[in-house]
N, C-alpha and C positions, 0 to 999 in steps of 0.2 A: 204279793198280789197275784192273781189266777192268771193266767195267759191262756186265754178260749184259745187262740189260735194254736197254741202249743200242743194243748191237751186234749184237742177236736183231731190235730193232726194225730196225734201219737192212736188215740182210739182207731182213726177212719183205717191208718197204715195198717193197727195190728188185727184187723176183720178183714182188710181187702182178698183174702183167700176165702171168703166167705162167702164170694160171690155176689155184696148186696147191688141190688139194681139200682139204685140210688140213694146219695147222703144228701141232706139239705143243712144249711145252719138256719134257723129260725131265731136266731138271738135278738134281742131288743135290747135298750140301754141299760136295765138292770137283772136280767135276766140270761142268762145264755141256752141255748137248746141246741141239742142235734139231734136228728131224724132220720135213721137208717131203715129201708125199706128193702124187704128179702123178695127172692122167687119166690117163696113160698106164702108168700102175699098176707108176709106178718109185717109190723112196725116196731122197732126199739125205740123210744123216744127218753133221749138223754137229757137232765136239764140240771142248771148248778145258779143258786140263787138266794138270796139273803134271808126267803121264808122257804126254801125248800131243805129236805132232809139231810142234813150235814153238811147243807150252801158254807154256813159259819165256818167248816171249817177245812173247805178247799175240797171236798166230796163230792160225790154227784147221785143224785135220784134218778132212778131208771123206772121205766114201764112200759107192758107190749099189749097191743093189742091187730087185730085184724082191717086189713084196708076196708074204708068204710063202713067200721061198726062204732057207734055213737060211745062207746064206753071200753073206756080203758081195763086191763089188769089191774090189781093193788102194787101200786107202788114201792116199790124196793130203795131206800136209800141209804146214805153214808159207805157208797162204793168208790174205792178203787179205780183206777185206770184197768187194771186188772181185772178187779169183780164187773167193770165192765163190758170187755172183750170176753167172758166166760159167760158173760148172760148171749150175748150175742152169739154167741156159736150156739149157744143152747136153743136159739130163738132160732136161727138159720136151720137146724136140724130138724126140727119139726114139722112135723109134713101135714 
């Protein structure tokens, strides 16, 4: 079974060099999310879920987009803890 809390940590520890201004969990009963917000006033929104891209099988769907822009990037899913922290440094670099 998923342990958000494991997997929320092990993400937030391995960006904390990343300098994000704020993580939030957003998690609901059947869904979980986390919400990592750069200086550079981008979002990574992380989310692991029964209808999302690779929820089934312990993965997680990422997608970035800009503070206060009504519409997301195309969502990336079936990542890694890994393919996670690699989107987020990518996300944090952008200026």
């Amino acid at each position: 079974m998923f342990n958000k809390q494991l997997e929320f940590f092990r993400i937030s520890n391995k960006t904390k060099h990343l300098h994000h201004s704020n993580v939030q969990d957003k998690s609901d009963e059947t869904t979980t999310r986390l919400a990592m917000r750069f200086r550079n006033g981008r979002v990574l929104s992380v989310i692991r879920g029964e209808y999302t891209y690779g929820g089934n099988k312990e993965l997680f769907e990422a997608a970035t987009f800009e503070v206060g822009a009504e519409y997301c990037n195309e969502p990336k899913g079936w990542l890694t803890v890994a393919d996670v922290v690699a989107m987020a440094e990518e996300v944090a670099s952008d200026a």
